[in-house]
NUKOL-904047 format. One line per 2 residues: number of its first residue (from 1); their letters; for each residue x, y, z of N, C-alpha, C, O. Coordinates in Angstrom, 2 decimals, decimal comma. Example, Ala and Ser with C-alpha at 12.3 -4.5 7.8 and 13.67 -1.06 7.14 Angstrom:
<rs>
1	AS	13,19:-5,69:7,80:12,30:-4,50:7,80:13,20:-3,30:7,80:14,24:-3,32:8,46 | 12,85:-2,25:7,08:13,67:-1,06:7,14:12,90:0,03:7,87:13,41:1,14:8,04
</rs>
This chain:
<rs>
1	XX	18,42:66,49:-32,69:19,49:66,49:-31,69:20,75:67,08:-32,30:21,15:66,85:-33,45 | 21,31:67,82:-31,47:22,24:68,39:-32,50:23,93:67,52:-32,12:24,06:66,75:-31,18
3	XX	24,63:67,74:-32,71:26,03:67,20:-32,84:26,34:67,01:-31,62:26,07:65,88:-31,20 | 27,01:67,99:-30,61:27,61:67,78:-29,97:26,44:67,00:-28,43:27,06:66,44:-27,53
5	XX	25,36:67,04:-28,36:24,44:65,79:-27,55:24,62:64,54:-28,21:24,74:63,49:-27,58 | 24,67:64,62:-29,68:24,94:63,43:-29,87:25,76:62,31:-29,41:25,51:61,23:-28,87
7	XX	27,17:63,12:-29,93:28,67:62,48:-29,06:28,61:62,19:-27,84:29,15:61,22:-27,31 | 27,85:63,13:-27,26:27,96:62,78:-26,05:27,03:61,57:-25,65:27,39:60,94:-24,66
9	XX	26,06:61,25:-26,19:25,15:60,25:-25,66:25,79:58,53:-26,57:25,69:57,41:-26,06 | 26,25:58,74:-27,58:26,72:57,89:-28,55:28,42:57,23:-28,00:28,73:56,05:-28,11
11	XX	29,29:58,28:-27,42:30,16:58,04:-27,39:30,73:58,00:-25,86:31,58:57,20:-25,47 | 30,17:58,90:-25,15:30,84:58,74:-24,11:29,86:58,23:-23,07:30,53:57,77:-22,15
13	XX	28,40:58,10:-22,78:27,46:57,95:-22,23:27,55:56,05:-21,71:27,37:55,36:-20,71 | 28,00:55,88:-23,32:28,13:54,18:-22,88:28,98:54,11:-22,38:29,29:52,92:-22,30
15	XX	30,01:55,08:-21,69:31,45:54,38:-21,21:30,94:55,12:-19,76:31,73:54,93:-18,84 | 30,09:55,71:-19,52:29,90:56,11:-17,81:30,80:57,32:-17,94:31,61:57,38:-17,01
17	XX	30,89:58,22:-18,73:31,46:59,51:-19,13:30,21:60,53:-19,40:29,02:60,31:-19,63 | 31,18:62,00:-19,26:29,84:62,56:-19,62:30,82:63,72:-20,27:31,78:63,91:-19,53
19	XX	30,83:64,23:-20,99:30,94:65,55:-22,28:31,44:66,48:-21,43:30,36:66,95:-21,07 | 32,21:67,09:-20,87:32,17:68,55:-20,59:32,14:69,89:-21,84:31,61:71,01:-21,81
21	XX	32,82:69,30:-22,72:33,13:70,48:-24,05:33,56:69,70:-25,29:34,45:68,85:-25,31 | 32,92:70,04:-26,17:33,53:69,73:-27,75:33,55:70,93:-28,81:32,61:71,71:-28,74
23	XX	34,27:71,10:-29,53:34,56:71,81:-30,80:34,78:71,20:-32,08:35,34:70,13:-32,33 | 34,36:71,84:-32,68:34,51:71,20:-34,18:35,40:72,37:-34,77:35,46:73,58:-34,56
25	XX	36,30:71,13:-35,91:37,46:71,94:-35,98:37,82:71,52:-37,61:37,07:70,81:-38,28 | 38,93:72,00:-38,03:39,54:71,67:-39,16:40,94:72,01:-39,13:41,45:72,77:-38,31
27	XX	41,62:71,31:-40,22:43,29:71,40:-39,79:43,70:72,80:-39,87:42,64:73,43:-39,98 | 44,58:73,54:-39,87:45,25:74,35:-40,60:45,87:74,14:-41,28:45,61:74,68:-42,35
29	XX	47,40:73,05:-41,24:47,59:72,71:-42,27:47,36:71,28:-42,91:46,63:70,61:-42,19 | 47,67:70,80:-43,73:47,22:69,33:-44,02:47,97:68,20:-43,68:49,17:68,12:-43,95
31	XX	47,59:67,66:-43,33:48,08:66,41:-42,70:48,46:65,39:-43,54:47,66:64,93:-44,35 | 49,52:65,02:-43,45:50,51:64,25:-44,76:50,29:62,65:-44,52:50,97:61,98:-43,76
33	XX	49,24:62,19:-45,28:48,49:60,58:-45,41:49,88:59,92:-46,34:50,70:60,43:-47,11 | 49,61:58,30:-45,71:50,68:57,34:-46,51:49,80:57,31:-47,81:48,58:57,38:-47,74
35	XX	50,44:57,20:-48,96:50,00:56,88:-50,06:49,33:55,18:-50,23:48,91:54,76:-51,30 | 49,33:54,62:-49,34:48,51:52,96:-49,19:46,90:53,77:-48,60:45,78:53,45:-48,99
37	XX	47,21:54,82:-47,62:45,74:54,84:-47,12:44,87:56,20:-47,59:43,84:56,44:-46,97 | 45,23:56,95:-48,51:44,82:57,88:-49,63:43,05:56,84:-49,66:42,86:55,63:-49,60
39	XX	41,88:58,23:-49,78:41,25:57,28:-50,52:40,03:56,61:-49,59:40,38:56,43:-48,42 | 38,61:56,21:-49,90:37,94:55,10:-49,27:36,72:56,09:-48,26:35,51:55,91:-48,28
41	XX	37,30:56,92:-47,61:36,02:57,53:-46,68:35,36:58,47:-47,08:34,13:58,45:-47,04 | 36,18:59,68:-47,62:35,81:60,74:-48,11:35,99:61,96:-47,10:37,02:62,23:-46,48
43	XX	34,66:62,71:-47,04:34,96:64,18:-46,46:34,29:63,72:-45,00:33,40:62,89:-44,82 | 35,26:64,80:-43,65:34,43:64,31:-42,58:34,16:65,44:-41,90:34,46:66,52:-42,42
45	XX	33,55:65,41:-40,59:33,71:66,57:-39,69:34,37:66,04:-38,11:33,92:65,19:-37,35 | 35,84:67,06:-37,96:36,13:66,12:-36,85:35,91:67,81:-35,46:36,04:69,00:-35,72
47	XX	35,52:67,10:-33,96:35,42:67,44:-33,05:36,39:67,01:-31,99:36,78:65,84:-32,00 | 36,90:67,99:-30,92:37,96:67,39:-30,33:36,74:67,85:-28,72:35,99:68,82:-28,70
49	XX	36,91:66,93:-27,70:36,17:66,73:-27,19:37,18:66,88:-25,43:38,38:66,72:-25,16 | 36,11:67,20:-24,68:36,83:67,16:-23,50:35,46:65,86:-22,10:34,28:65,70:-21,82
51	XX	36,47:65,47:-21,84:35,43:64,46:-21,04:35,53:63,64:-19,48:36,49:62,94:-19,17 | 34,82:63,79:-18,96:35,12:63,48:-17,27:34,62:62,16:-17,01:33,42:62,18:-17,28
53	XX	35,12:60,58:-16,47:34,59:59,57:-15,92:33,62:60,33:-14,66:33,84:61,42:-14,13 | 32,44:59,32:-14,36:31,46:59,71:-13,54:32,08:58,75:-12,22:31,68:59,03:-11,09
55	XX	32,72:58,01:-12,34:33,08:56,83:-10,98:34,36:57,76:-10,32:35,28:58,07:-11,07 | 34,37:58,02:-9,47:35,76:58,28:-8,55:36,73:57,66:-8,47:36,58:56,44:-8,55
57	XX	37,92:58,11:-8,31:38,59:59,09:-8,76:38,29:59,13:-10,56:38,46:58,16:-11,31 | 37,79:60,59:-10,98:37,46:61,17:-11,77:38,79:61,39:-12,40:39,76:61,90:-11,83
59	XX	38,76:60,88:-13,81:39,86:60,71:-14,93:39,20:61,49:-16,44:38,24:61,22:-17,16 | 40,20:62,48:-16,48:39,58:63,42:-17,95:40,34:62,60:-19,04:41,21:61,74:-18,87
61	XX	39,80:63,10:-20,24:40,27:62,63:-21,49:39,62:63,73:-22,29:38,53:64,29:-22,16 | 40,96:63,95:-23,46:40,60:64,49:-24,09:40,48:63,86:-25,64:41,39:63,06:-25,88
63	XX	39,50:64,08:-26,75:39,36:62,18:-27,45:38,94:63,69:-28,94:38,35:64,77:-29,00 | 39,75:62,71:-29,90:39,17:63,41:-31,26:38,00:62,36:-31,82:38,30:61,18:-32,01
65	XX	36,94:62,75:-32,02:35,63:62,61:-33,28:35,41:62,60:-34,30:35,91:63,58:-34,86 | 34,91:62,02:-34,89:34,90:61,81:-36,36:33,77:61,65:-37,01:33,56:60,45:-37,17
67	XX	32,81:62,43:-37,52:31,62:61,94:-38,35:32,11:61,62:-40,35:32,36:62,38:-41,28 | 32,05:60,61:-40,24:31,86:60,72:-42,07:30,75:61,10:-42,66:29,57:61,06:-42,30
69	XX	31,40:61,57:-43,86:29,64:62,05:-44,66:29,16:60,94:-44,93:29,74:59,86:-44,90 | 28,24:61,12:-45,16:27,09:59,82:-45,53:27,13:58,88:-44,06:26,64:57,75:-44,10
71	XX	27,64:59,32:-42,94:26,75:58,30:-42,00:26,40:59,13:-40,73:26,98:60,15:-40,38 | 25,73:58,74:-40,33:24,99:59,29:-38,83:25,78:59,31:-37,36:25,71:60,01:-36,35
73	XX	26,82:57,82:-37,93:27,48:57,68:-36,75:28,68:58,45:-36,04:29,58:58,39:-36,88 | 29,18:59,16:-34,88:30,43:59,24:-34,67:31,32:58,46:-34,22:30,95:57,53:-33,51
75	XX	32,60:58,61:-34,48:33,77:57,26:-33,95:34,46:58,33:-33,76:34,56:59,48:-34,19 | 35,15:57,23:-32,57:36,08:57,76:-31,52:37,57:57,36:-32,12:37,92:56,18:-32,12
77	XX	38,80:58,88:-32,85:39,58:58,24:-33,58:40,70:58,28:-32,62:41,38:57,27:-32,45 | 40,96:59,43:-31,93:42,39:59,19:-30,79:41,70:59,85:-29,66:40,64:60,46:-29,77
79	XX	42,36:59,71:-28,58:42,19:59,72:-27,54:43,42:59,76:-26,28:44,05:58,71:-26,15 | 43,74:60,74:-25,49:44,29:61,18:-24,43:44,10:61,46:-23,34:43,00:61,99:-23,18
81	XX	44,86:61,33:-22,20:44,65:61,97:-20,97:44,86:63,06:-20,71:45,46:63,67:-21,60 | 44,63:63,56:-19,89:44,50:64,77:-19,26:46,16:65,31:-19,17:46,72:66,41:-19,24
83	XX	46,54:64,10:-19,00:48,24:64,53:-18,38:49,17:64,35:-18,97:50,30:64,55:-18,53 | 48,81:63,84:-20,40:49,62:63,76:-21,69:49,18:65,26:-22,33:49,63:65,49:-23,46
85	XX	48,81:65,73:-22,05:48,47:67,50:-22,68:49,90:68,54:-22,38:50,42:68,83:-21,30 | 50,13:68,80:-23,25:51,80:69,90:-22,59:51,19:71,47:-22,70:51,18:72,41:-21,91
87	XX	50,80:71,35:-23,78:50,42:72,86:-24,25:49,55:73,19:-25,15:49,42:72,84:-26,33 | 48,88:73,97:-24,42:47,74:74,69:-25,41:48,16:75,76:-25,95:48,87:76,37:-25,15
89	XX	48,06:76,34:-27,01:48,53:77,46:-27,73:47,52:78,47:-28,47:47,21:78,31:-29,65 | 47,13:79,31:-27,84:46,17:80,33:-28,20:46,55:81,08:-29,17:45,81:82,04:-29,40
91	XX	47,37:80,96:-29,76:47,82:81,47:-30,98:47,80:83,37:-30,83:48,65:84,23:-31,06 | 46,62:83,41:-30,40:47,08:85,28:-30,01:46,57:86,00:-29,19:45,36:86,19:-29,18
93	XX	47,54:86,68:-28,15:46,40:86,96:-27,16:45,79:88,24:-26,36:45,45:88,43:-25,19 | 45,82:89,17:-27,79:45,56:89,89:-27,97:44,06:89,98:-28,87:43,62:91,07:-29,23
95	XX	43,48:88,91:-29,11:42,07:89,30:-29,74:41,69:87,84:-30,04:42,63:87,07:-30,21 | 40,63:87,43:-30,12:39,81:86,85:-30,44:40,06:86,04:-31,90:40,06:86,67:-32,96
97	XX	40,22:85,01:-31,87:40,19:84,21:-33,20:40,44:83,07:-32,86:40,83:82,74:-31,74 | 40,17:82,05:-34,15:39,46:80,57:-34,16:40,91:79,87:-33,95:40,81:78,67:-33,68
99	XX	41,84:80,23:-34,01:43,03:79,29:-34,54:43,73:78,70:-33,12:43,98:79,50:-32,22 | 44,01:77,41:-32,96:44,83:77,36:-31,91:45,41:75,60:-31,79:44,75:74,66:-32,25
101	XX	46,36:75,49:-31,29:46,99:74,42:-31,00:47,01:73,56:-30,05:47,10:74,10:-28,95 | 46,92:71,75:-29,99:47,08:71,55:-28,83:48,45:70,41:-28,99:48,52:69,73:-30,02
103	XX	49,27:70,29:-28,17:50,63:69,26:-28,02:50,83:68,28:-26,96:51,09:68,64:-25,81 | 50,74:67,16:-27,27:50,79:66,15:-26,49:52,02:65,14:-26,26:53,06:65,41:-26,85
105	XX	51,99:64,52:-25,81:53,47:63,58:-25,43:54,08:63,29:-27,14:55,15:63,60:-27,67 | 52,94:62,59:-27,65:52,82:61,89:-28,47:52,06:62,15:-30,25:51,82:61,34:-31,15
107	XX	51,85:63,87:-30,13:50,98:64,09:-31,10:51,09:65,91:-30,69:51,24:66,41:-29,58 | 50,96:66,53:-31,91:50,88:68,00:-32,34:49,43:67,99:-33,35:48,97:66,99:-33,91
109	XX	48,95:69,19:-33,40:48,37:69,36:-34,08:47,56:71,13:-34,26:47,36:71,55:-33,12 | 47,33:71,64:-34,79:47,12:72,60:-35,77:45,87:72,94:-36,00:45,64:72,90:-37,21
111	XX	44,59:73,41:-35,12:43,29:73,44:-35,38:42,91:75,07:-35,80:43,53:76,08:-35,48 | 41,56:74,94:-36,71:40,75:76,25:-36,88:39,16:75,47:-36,39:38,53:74,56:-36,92
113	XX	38,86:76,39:-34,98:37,60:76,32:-34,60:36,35:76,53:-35,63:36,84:77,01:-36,65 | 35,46:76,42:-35,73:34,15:76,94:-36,40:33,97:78,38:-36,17:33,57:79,13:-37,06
115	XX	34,32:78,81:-34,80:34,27:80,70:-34,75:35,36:80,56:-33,28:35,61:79,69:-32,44 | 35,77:81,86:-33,55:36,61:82,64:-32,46:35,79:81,92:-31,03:36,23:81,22:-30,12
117	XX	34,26:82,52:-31,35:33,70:82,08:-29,70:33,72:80,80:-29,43:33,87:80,52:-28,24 | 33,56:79,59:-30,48:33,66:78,29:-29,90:35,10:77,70:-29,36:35,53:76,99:-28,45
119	XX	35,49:78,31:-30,28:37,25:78,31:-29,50:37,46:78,76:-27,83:37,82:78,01:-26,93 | 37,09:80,30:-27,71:37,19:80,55:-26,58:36,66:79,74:-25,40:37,42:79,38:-24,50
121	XX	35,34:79,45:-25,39:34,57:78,54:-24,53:35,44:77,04:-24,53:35,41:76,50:-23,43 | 35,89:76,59:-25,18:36,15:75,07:-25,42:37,97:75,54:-24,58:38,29:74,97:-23,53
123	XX	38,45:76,05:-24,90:40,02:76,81:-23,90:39,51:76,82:-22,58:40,00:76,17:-21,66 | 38,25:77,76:-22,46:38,23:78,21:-21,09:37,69:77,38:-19,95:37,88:77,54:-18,74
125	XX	36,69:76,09:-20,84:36,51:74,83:-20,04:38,15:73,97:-19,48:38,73:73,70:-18,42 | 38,37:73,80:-21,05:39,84:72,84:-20,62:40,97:73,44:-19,59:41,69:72,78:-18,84
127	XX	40,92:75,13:-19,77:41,53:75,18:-18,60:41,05:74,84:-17,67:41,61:73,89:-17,13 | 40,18:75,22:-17,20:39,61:75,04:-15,73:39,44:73,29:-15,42:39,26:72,97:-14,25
129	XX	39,48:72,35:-16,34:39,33:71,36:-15,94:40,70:70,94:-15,57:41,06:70,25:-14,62 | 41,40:71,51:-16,54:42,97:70,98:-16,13:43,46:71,50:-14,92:43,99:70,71:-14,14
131	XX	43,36:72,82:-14,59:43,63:72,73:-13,36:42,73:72,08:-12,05:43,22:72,14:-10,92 | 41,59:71,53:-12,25:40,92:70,91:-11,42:41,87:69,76:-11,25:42,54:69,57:-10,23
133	XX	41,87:68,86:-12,55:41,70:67,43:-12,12:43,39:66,88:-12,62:43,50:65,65:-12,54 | 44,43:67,50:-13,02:45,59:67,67:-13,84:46,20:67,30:-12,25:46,05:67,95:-11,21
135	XX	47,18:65,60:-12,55:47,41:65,07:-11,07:48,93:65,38:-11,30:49,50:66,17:-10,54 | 49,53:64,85:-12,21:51,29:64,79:-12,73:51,70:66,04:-12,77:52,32:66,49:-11,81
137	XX	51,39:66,98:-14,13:51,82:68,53:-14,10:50,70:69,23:-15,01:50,22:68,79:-16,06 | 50,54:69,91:-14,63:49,34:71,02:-15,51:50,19:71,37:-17,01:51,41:71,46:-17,15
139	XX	49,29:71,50:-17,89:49,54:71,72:-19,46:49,69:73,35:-19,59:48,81:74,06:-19,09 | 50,91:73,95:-20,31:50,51:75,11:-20,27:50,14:76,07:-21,34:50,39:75,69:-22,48
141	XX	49,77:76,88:-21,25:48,66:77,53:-22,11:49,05:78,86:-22,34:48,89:79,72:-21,48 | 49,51:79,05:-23,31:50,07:80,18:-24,16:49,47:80,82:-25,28:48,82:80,24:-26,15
143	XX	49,77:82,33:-25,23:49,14:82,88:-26,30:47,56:83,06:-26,44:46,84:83,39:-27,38 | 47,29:82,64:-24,89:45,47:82,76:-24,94:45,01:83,92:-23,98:45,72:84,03:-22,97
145	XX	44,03:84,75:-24,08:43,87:85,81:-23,54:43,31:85,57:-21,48:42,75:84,74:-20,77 | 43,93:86,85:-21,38:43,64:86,42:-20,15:42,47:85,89:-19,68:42,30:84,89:-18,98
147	XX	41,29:87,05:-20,35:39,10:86,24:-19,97:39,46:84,61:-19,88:39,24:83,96:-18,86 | 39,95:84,14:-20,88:39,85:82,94:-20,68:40,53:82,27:-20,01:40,36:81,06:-20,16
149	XX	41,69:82,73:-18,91:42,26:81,68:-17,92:41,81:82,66:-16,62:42,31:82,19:-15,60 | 41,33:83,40:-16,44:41,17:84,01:-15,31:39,81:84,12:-14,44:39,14:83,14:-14,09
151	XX	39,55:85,34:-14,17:38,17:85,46:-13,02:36,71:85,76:-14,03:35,55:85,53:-13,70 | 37,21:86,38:-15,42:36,00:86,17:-16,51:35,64:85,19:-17,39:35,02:85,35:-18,44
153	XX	36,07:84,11:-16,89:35,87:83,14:-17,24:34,14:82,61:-17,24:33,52:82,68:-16,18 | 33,50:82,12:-18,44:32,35:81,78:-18,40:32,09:80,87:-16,82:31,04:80,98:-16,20
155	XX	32,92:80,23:-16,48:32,77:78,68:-16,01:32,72:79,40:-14,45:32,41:78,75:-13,45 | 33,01:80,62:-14,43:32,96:81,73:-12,77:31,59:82,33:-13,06:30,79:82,14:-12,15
157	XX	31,33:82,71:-13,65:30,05:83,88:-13,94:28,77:83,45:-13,19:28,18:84,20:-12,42 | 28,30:81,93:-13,53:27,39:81,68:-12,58:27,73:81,43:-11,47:26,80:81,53:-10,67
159	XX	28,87:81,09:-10,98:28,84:81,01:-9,51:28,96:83,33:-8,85:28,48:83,84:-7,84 | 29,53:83,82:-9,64:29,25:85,35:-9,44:28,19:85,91:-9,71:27,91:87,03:-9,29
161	XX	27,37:85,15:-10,54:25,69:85,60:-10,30:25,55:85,20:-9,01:25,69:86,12:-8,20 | 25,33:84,16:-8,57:25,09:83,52:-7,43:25,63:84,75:-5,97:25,02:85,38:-5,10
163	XX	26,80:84,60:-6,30:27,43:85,51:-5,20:26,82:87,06:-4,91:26,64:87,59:-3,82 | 26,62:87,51:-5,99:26,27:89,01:-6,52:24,77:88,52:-5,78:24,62:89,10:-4,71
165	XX	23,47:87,41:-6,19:22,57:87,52:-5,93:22,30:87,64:-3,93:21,49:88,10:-3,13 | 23,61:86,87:-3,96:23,61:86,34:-2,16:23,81:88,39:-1,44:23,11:89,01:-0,64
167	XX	25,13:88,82:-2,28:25,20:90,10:-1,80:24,33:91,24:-1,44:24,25:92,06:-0,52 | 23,50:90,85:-2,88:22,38:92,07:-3,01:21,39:91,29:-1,81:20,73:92,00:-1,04
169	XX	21,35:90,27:-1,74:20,00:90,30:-0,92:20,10:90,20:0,66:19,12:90,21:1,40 | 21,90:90,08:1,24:22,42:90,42:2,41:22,29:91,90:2,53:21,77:92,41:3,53
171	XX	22,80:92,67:1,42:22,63:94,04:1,58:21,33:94,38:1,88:21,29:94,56:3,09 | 20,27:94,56:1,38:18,87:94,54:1,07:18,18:94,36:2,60:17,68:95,27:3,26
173	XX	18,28:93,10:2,93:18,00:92,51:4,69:18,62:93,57:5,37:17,93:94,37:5,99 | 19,76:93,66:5,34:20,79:94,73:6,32:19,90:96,47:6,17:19,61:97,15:7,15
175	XX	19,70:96,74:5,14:19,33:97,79:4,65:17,61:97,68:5,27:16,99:98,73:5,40 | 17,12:96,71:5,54:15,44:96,61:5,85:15,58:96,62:7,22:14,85:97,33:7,91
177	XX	16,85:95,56:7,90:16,74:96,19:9,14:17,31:97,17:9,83:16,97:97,49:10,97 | 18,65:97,97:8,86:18,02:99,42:9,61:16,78:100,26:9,36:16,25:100,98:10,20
179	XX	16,61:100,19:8,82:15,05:100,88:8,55:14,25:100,39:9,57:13,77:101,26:10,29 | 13,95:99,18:9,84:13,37:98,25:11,34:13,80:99,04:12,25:12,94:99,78:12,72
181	XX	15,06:99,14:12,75:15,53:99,39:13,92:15,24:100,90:13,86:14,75:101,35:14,89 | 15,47:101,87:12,73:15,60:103,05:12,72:13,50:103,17:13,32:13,14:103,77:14,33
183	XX	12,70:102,58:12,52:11,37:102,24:12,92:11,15:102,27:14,41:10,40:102,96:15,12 | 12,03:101,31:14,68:11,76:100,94:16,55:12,20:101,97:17,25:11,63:102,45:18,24
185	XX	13,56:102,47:16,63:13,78:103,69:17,67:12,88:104,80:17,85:12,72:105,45:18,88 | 12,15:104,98:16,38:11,20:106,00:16,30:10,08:105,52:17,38:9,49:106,20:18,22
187	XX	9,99:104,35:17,13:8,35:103,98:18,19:9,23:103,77:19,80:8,50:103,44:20,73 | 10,22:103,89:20,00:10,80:103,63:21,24:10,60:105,51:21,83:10,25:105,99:22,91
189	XX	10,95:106,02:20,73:11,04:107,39:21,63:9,88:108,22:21,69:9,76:109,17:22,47 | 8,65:107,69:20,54:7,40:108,22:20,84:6,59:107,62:22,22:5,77:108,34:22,79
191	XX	6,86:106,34:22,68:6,39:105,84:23,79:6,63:106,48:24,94:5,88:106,89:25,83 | 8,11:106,53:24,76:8,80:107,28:25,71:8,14:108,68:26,47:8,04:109,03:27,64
193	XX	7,69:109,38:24,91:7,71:110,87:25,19:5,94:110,60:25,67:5,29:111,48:26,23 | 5,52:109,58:25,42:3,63:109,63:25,46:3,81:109,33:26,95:2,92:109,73:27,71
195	XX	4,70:108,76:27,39:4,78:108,03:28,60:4,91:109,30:29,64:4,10:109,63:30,51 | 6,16:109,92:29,31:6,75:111,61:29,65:5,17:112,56:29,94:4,92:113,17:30,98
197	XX	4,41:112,46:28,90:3,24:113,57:28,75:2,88:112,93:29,70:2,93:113,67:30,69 | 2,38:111,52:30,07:1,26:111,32:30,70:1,68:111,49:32,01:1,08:112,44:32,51
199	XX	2,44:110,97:32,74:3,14:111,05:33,71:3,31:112,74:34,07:3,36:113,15:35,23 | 3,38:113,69:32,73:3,30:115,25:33,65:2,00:115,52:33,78:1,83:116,12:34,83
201	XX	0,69:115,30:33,02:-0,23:115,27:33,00:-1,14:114,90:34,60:-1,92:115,48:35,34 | -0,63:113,90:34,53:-1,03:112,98:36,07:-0,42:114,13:36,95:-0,98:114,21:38,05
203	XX	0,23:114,73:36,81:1,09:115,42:37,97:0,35:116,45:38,11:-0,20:116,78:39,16 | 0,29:117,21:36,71:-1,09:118,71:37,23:-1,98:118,54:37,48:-2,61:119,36:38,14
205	XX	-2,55:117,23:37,02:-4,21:116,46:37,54:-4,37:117,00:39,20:-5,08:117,75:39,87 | -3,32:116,18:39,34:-3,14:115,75:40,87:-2,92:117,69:41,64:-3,56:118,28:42,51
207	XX	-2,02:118,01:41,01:-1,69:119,57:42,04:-3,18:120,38:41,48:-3,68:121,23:42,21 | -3,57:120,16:40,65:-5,28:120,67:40,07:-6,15:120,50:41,47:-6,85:121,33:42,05
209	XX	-5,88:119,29:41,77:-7,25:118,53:42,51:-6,61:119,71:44,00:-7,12:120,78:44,31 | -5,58:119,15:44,56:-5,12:119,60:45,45:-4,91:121,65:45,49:-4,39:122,20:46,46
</rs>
């Protein structure tokens, strides 16, 4: 099972939550520990996570992760709402890279994704969730390229497959029945004209006989 099913079944599953997006991350810069709590855990891997209640009205959170080495388990170390988020900071938005920021009422912080692309995907969810479900004021989001707040957004693509598939196959029908109709007119005007022959036919029969 890999990491991020994990969290999700370990951590948010028991709370009637379900995962929308996680990243695994590391600081940029270092984070300045009291000299009492130096010490005791060791090295970890932390994930910052995005997550939706399943009961209505639907409440996001966004919650940092924590695996220590040497154990299996993840713990849940902070945790936020949706509407304590001020700003996301894409750091550049002009190209692709891992680095980016998020700022909260109550907390800053300084991340490097695992790659440029997990970054991008994990932005382009949280936007779209924030503007879904963001009740007080939407968080804003700077320095991140447009793909990721706009119409190329992963989180559109399948519903534009979808659309694209509905198009092509409206077109397609439309396109079969003119061909149908263009069909019928053809068999409308050969009837017509068989109808025409026979009807002159009958006529010289008749001035024949006579």
């Amino acid at each position: 099972m890999s990491a991020k099913l994990a969290i999700n079944k370990e951590v948010f599953v028991p709370h009637d939550e379900k995962m929308l997006a996680a990243v695994q991350v590391k600081r940029r810069t270092k984070k300045k520990i009291p000299f009492l709590a130096t010490g005791g855990q060791g090295d970890y891997m932390t994930f910052i996570c995005v997550s939706v209640t399943n009961k209505k009205p639907s409440h996001v959170s966004i919650t940092k992760v924590k695996q220590f080495q040497g154990s299996s388990v993840f713990v849940k170390r902070s945790q936020w709402t949706v509407d304590q988020l001020r700003q996301v900071n894409g750091i550049d938005p002009n190209k692709d890279c891992p680095e980016f920021d998020l700022m909260f009422d109550n907390a800053f912080d300084q991340w490097v994704a695992g790659s440029a692309g997990e970054k991008c995907t994990f932005i382009q969810i949280l936007h779209h969730t924030c503007q879904r479900y963001s009740s007080v004021r939407k968080p804003e989001f700077v320095n991140c390229q447009a793909k990721l707040l706009g119409g190329n957004s992963i989180l559109h693509s399948a519903a534009d497959s979808v659309t694209s598939a509905v198009q092509k196959a409206s077109q397609a029908l439309n396109e079969r029945g003119e061909r149908l109709g263009r069909a019928e007119d053809r068999t409308a005007d050969m009837m017509n004209s068989a109808e025409q022959f026979a009807v002159t036919a009958h006529k010289l029969a008749m001035k024949h006989k006579c």
